[in-house]
Backbone as CSV, one residue per row, in Angstrom:
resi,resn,N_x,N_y,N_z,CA_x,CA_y,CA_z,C_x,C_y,C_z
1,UNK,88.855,70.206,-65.749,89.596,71.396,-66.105,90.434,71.111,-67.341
2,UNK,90.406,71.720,-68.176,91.634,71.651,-69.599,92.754,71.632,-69.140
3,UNK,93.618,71.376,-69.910,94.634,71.374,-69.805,95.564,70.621,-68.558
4,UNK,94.563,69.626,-68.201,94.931,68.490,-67.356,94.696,67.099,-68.003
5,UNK,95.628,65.840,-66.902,95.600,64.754,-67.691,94.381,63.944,-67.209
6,UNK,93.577,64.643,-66.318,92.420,63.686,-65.625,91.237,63.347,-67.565
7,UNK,91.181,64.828,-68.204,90.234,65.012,-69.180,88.904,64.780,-68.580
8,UNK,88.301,64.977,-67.032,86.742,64.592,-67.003,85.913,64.597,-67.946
9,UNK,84.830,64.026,-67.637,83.670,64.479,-68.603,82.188,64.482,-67.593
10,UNK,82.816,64.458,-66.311,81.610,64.054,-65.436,80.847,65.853,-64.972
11,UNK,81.799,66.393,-64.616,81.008,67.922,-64.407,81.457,68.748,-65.339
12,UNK,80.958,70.071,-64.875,80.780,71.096,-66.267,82.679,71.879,-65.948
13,UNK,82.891,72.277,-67.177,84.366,73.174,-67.122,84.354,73.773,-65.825
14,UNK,85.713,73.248,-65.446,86.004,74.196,-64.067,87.087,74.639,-64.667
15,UNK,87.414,75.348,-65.021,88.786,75.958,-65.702,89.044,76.992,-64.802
16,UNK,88.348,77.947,-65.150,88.567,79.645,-64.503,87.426,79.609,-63.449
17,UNK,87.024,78.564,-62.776,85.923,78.931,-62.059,86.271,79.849,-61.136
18,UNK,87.432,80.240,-60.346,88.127,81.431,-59.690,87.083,82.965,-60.366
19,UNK,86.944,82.856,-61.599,87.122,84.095,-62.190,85.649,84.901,-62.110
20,UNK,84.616,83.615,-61.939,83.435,83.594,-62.338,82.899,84.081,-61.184
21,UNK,81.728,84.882,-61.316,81.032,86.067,-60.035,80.065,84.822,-59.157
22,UNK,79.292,83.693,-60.559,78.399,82.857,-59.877,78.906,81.650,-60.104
23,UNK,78.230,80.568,-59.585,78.204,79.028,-60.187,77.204,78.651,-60.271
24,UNK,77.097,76.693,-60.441,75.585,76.413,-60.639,74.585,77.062,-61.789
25,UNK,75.575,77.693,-62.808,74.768,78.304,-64.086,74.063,79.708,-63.530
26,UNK,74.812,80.250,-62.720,74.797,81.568,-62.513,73.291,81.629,-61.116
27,UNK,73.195,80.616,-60.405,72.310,79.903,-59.238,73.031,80.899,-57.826
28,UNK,74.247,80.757,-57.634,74.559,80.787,-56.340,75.860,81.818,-56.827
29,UNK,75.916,82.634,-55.198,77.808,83.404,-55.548,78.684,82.136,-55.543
30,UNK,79.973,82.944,-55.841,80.975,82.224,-56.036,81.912,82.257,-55.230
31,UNK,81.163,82.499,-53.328,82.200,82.582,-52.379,82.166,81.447,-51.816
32,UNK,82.887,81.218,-50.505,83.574,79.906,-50.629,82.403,79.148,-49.717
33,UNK,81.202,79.408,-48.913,80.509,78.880,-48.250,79.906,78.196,-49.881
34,UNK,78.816,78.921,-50.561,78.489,78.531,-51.681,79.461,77.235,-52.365
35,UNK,80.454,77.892,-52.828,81.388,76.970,-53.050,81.818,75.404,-52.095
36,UNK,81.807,75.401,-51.311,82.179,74.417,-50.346,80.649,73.459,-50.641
37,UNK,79.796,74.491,-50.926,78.264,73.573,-50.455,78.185,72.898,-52.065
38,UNK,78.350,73.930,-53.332,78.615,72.959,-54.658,79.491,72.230,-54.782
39,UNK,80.720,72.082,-54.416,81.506,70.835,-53.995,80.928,69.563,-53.646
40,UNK,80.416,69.576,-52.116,80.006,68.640,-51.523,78.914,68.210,-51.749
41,UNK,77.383,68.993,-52.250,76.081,68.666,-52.082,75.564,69.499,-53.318
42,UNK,76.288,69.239,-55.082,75.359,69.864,-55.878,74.203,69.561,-55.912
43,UNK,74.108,68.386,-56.334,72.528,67.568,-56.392,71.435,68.344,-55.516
44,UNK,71.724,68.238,-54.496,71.107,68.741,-53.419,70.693,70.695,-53.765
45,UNK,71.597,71.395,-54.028,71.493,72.561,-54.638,70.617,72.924,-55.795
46,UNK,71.096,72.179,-56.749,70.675,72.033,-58.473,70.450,70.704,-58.914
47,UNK,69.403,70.508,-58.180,68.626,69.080,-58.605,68.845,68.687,-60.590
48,UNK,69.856,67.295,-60.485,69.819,67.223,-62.066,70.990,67.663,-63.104
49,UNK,72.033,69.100,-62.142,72.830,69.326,-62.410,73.990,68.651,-63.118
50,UNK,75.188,68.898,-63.789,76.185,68.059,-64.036,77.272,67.624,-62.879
51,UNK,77.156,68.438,-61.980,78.105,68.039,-61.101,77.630,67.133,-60.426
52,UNK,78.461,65.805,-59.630,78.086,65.071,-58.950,78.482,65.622,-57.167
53,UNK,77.503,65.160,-56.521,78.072,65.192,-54.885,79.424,64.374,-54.626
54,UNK,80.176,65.438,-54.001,81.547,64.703,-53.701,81.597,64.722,-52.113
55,UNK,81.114,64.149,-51.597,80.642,64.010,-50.170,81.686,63.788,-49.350
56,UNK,82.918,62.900,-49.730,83.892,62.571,-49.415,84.709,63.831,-48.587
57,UNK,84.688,64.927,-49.338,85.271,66.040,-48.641,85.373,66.714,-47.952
58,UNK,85.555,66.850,-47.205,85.719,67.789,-45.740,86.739,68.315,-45.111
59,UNK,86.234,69.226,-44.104,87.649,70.204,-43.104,88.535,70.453,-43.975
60,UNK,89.796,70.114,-43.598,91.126,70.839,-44.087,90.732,70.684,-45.718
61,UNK,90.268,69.159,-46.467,90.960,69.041,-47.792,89.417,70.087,-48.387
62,UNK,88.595,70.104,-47.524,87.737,71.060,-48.497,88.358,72.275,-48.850
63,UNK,88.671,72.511,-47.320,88.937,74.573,-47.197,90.379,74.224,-48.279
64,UNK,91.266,73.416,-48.232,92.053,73.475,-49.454,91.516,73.425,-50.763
65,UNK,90.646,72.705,-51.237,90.097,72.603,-52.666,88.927,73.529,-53.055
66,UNK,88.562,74.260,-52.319,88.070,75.615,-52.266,88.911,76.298,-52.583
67,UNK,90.299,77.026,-52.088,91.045,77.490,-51.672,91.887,77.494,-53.648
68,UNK,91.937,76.218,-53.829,92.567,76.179,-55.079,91.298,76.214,-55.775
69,UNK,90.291,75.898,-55.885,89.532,76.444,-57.509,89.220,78.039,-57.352
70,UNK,89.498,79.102,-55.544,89.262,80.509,-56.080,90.396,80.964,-56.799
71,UNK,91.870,79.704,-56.730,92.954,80.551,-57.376,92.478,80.073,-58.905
72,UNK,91.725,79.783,-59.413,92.139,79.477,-60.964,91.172,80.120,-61.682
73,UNK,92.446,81.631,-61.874,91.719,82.362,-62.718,91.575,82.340,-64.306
């Protein structure tokens, strides 16, 4: 995301992803099942994609980090 001190370069701009109707390059909606599943299992979704699987995540800290990329509009 811009305007943070992480600067990734590993997945694609998440800036406003809140704002956006799809993800995955316009592949999937942008509600939070979808969302939860590009989080955890892009690869798996969009074979090749930029995002990596963040597998690590689950229950509470998902439905939270879901929760904060629908706020960032």
């Amino acid at each position: 995301m811009r305007a943070t001190v992480a600067q990734g370069e590993v997945a694609p701009d998440l800036t406003h992803i809140g704002s956006r109707e799809m993800i995955g390059a316009n592949s999937f909606p942008n509600d939070a099942a979808d969302l939860g599943g590009w989080i955890t299992h892009a690869q798996t979704m969009k074979p090749g994609c930029m995002m990596p699987n963040l597998t690590f995540f689950n229950g509470p800290d998902l439905r939270a980090l879901i929760a904060y990329m629908q706020s960032l509009k």
